[in-house]
Backbone as CSV, one residue per row, in Angstrom:
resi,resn,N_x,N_y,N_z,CA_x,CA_y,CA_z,C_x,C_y,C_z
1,UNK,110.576,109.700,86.461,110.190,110.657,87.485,108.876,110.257,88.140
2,UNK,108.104,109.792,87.130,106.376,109.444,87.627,106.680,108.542,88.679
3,UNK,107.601,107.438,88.760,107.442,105.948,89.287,108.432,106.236,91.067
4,UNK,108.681,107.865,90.701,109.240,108.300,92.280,108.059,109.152,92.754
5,UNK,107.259,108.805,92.126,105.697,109.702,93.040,104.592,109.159,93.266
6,UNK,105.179,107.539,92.578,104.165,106.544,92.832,103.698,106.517,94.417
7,UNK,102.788,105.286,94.341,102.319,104.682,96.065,103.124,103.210,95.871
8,UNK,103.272,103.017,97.092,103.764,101.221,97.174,102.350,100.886,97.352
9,UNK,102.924,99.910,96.501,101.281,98.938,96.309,101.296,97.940,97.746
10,UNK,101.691,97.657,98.191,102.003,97.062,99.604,100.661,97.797,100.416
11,UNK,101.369,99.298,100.524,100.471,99.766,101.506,98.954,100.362,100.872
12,UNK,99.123,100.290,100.063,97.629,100.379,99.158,96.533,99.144,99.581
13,UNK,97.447,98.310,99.692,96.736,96.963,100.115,96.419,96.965,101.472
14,UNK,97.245,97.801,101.862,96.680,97.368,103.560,95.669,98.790,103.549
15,UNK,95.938,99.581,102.874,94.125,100.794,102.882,93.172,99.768,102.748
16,UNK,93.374,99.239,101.778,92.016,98.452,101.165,91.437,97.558,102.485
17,UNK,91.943,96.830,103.016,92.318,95.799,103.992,91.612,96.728,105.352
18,UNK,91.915,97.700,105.668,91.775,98.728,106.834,89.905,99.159,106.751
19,UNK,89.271,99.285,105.584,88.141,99.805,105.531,88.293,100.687,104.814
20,UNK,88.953,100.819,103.603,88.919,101.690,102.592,88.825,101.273,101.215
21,UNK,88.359,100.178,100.341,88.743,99.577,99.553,88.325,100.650,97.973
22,UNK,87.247,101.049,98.430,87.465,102.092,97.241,88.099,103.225,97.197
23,UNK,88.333,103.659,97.952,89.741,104.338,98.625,91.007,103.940,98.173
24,UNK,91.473,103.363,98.261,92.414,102.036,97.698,92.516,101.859,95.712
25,UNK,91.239,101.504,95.288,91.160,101.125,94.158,91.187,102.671,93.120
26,UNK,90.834,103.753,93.897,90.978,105.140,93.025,92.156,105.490,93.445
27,UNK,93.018,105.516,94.475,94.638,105.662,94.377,95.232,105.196,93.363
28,UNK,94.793,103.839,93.241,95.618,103.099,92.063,95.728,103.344,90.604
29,UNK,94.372,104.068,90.630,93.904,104.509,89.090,94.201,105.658,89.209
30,UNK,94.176,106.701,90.259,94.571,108.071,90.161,96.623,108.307,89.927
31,UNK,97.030,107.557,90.350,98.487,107.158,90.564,99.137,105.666,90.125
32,UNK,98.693,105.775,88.669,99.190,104.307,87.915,100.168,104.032,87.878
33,UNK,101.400,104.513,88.061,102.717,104.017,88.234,103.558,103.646,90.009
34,UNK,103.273,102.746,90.268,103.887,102.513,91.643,105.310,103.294,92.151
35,UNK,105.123,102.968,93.302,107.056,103.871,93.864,108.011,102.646,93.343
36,UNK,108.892,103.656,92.802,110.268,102.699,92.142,110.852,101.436,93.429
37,UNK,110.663,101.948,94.410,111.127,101.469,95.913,110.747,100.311,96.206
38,UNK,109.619,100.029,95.472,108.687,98.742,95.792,108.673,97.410,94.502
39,UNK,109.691,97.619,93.867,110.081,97.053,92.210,110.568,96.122,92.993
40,UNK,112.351,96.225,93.262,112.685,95.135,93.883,112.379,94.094,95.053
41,UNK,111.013,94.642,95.901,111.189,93.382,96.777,109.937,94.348,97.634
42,UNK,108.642,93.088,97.485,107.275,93.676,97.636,108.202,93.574,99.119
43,UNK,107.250,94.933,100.115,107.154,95.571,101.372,106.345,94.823,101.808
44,UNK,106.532,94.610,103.184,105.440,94.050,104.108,104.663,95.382,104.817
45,UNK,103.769,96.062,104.575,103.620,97.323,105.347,103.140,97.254,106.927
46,UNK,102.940,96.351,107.397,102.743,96.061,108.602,103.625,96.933,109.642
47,UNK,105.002,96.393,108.737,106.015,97.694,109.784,105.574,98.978,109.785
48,UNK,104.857,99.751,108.735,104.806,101.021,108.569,104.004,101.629,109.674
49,UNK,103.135,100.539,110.902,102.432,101.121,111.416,102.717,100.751,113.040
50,UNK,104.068,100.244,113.149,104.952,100.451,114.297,105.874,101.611,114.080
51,UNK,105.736,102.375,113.412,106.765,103.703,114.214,106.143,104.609,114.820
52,UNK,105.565,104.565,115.286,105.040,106.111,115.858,103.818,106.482,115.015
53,UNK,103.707,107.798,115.875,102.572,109.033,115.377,103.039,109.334,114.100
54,UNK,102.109,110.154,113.173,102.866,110.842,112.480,102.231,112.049,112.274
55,UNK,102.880,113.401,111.998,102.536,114.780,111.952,101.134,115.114,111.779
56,UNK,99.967,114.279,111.149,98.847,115.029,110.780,98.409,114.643,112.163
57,UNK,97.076,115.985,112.423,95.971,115.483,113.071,94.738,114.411,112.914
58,UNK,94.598,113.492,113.806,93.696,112.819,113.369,92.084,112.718,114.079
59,UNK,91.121,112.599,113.185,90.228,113.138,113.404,89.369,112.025,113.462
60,UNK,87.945,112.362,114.561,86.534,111.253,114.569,85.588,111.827,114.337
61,UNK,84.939,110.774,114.726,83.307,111.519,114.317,83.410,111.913,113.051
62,UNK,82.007,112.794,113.303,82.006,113.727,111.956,82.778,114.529,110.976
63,UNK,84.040,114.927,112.102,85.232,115.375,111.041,85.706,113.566,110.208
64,UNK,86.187,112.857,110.764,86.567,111.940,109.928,86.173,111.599,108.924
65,UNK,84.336,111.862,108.975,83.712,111.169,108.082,83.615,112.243,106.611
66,UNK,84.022,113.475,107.096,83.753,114.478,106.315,84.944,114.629,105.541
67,UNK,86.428,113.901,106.329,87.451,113.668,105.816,87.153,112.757,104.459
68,UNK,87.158,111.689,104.972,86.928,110.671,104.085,85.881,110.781,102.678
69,UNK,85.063,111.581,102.995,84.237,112.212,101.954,85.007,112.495,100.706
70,UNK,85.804,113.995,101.459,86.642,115.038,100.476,87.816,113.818,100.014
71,UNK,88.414,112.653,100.533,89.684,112.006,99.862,89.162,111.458,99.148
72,UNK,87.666,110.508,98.990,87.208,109.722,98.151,86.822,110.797,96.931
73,UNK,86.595,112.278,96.782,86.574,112.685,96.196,87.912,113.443,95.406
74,UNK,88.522,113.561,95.988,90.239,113.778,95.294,90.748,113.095,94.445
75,UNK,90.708,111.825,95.186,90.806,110.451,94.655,90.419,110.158,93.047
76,UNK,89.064,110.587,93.051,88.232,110.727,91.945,89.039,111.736,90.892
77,UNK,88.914,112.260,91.357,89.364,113.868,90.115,90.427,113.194,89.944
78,UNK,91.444,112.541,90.667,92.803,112.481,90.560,92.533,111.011,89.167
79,UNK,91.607,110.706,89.455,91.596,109.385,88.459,91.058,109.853,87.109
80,UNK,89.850,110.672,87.504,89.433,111.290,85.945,90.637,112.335,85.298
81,UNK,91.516,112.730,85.854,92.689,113.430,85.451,93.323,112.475,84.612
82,UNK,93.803,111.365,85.301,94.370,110.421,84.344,94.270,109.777,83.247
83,UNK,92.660,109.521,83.218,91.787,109.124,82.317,92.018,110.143,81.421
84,UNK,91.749,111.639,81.427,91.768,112.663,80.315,92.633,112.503,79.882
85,UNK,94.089,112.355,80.475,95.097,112.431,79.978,95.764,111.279,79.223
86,UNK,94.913,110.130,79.336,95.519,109.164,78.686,94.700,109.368,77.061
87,UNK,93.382,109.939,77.070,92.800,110.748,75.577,93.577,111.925,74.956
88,UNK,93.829,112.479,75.706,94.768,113.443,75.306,96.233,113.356,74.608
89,UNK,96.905,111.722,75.137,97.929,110.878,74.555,97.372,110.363,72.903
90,UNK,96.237,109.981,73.327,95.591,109.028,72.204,95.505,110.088,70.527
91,UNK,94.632,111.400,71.428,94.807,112.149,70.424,95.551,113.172,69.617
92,UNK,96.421,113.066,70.738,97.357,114.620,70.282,98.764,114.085,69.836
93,UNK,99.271,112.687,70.106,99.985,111.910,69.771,100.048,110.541,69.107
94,UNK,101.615,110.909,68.118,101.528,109.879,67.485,102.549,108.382,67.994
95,UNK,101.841,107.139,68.112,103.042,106.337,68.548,103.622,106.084,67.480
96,UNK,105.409,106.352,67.218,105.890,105.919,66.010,105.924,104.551,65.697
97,UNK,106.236,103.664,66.834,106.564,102.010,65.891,105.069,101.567,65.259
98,UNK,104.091,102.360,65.806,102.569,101.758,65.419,101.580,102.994,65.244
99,UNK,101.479,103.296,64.330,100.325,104.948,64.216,99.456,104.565,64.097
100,UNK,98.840,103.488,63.958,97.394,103.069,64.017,97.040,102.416,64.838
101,UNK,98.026,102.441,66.272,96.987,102.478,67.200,97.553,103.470,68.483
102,UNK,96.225,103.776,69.280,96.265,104.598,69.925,96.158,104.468,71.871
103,UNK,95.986,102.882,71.832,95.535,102.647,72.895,96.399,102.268,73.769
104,UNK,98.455,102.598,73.314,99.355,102.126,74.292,99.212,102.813,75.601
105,UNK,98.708,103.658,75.434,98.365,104.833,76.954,97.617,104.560,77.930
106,UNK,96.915,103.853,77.487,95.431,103.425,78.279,96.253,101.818,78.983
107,UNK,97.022,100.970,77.929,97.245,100.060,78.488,98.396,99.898,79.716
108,UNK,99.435,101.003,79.594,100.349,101.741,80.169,99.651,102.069,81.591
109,UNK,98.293,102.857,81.385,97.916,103.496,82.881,97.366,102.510,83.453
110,UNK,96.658,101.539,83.100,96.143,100.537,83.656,96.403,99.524,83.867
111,UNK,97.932,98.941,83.611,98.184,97.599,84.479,98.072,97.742,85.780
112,UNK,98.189,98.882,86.108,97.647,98.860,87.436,96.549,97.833,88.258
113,UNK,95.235,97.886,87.103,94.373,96.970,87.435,94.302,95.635,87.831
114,UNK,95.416,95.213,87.228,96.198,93.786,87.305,97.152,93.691,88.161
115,UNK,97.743,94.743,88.513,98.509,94.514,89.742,98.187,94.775,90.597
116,UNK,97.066,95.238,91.463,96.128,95.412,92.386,95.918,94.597,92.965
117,UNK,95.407,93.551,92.094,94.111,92.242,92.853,95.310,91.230,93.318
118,UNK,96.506,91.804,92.483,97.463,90.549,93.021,98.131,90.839,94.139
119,UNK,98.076,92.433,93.974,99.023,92.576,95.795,97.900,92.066,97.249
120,UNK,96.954,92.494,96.784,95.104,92.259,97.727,95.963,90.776,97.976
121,UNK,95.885,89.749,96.919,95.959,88.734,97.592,97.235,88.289,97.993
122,UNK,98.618,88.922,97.500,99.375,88.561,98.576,99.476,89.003,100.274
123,UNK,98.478,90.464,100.130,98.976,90.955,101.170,98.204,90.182,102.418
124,UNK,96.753,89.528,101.407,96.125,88.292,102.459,96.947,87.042,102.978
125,UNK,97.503,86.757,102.046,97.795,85.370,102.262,99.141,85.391,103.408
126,UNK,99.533,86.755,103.415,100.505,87.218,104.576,100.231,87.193,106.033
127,UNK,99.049,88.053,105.907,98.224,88.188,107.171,96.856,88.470,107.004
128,UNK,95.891,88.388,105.853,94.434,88.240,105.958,94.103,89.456,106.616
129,UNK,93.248,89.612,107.433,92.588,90.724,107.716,92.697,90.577,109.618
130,UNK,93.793,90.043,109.882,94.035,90.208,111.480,95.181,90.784,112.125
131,UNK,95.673,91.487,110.710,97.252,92.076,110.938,98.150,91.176,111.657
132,UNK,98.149,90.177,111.515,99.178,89.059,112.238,100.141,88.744,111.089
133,UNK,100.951,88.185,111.547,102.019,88.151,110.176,102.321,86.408,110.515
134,UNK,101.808,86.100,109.106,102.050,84.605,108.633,103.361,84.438,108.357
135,UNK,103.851,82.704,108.444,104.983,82.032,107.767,104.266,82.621,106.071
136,UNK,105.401,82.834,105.246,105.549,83.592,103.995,105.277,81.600,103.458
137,UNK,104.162,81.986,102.671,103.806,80.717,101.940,104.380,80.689,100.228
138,UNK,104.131,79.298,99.986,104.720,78.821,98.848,103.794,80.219,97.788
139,UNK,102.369,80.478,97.579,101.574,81.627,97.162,102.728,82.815,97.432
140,UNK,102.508,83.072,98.219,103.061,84.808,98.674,104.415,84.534,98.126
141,UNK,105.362,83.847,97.871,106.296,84.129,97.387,106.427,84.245,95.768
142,UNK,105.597,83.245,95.449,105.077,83.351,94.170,104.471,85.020,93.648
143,UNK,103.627,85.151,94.650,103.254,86.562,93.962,103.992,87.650,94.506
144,UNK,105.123,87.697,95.340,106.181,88.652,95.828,106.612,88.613,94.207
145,UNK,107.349,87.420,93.620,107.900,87.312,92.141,107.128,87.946,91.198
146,UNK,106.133,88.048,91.228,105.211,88.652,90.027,104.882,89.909,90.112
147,UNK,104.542,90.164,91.190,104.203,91.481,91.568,105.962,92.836,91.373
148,UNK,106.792,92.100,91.515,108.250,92.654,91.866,108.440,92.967,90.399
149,UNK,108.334,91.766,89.580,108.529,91.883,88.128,107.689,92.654,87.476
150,UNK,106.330,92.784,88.314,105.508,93.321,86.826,105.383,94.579,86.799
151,UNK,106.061,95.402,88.246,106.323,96.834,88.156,107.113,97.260,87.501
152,UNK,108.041,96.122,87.443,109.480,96.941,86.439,109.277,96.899,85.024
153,UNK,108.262,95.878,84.619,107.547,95.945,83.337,106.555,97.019,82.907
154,UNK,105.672,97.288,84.106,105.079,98.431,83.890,105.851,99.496,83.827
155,UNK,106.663,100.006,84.052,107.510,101.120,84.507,108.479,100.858,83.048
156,UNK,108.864,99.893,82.438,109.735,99.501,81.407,108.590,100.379,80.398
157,UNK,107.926,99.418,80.390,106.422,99.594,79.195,106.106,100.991,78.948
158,UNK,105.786,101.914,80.199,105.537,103.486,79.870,106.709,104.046,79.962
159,UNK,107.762,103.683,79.925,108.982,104.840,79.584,108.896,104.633,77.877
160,UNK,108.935,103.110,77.271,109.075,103.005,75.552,107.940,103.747,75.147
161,UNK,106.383,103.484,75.747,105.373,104.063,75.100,105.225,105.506,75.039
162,UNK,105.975,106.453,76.300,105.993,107.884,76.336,107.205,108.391,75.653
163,UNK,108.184,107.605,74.872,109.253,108.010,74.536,109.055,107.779,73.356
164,UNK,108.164,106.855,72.663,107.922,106.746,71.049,106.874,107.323,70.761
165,UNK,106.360,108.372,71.376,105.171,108.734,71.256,105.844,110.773,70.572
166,UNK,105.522,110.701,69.562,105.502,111.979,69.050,104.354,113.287,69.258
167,UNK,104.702,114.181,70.089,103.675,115.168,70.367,103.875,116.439,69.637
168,UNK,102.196,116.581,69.301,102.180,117.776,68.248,103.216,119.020,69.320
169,UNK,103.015,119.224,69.937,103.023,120.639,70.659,104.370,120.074,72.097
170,UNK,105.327,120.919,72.073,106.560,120.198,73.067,105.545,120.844,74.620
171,UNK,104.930,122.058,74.414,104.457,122.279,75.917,103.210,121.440,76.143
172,UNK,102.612,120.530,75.058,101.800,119.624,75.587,102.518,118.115,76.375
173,UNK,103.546,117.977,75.953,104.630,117.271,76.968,104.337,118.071,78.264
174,UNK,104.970,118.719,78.459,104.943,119.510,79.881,103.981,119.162,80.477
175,UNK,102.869,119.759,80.178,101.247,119.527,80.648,100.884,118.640,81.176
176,UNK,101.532,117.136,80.245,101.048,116.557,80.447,100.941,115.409,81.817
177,UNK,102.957,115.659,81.698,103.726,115.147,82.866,103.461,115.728,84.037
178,UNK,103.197,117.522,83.933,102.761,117.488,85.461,101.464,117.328,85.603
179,UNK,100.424,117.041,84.864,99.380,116.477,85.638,99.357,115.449,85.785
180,UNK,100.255,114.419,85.428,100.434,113.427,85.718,100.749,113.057,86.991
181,UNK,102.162,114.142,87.007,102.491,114.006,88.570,101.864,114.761,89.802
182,UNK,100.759,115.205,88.997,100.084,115.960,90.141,98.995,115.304,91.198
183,UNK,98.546,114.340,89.968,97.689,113.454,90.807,98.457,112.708,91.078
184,UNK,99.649,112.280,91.115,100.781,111.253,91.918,100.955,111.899,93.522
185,UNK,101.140,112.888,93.150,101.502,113.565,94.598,99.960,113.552,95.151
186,UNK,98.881,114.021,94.425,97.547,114.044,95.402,97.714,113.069,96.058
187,UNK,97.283,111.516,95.369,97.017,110.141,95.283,98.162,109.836,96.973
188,UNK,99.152,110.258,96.825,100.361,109.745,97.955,100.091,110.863,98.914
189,UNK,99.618,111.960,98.802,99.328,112.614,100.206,97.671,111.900,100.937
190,UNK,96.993,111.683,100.215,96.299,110.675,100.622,96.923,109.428,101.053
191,UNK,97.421,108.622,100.650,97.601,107.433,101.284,98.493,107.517,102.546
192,UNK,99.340,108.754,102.924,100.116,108.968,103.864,99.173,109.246,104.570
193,UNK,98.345,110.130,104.785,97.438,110.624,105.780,96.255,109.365,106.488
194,UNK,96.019,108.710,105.729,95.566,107.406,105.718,96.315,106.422,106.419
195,UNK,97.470,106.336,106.090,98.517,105.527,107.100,98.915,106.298,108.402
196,UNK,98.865,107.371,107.833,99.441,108.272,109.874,98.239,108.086,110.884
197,UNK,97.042,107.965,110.201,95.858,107.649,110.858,95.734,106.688,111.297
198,UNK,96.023,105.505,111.024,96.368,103.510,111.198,97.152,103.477,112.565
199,UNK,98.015,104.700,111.890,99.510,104.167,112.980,99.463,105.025,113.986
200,UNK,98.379,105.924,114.635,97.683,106.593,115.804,96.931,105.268,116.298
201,UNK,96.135,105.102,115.616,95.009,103.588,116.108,95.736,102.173,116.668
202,UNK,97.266,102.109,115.758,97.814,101.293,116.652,98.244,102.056,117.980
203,UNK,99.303,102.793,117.961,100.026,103.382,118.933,99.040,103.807,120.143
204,UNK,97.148,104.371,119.874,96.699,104.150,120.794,95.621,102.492,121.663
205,UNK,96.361,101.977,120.945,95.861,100.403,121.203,94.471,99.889,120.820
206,UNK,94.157,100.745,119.590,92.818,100.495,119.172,92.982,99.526,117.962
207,UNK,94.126,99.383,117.037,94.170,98.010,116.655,95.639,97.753,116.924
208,UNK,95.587,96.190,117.001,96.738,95.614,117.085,97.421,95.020,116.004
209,UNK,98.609,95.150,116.061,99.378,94.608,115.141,100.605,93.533,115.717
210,UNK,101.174,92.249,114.697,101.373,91.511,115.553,102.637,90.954,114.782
């Protein structure tokens, strides 16, 4: 369920890329499991910012900046949420194949970290920072392969680790999943609003895409 409330790491990369990079790097940690959608076959998000407008208002000046404030702070909570909750795994549960240790949770929420720096650099080696779209190099295909695989590993990895994991209390399950998915959904209403904003800036010819 988590990995359908993920973000595509694709377009995470192009936040980062846009002038948001810590913006970018607390999505990832606030929303550690990517969209299932993006397993088989990394996205080029470039398209995402040829369709049109999209529903939000978008804002300058001082509203923008006041925007950007409150998401970098969402962002946050949405990551220290995760963080609690991966202590809250550690302590309130037992992993059966291994009870002495506690740290499959932590390693579960955070491949993320590792799959980050690798989408950053495929999504450079695609088009760098001029939104132009490169011949797909011997690199970028290489890390299309790794990146494709290592979601379905991540996503493999926390279904065994949340499924061998014995919890004192069945409504601390509950709890736990929807705050899980709560900062999934924060984390992705941010990055949408973030992209409807891109794809105004193209559509009004303030950046180009190519």
């Amino acid at each position: 369920m988590l990995s359908l409330l993920g973000n595509d790491p694709a377009e995470v990369a192009l936040l980062a890329f846009s002038g948001r990079p810590l913006l970018a790097f607390l999505l990832n940690v606030g929303a550690p499991v990517v969209a299932v959608t993006g397993t088989l076959k990394y996205q080029y998000p470039l398209e995402v910012l040829k369709s049109g407008e999209g529903p939000f208002p978008v804002f300058s000046g001082t509203k923008s900046s006041a925007i950007a404030v409150i998401e970098h702070l969402l962002a946050a909570a949405a990551a220290v949420n995760v963080a609690l909750l991966g202590n809250d795994i550690a302590s309130k549960a037992v992993y059966v194949p291994d009870c002495g240790r506690t740290w499959y949770a932590f390693l579960w929420m955070y491949l993320c970290l590792i799959l980050h720096p690798l989408t950053l650099l495929a999504f450079w080696s695609r088009s760098g920072i001029s939104y132009v779209l490169k011949k797909e190099s011997y690199l970028y295909l290489f890390l299309e392969w790794v990146l494709s695989h290592g979601a379905i590993i991540q996503i493999i990895f926390g279904t065994l680790v949340l499924s061998a994991s014995t919890l004192i209390d069945t409504f601390d399950a509950f709890r736990i999943v929807g705050r899980y998915a709560a900062s999934a959904i924060l984390c992705r209403l941010i990055l949408m609003y973030e992209l409807y904003g891109m794809r105004a800036a193209v559509t009004a010819g303030t950046v180009h895409v190519a």
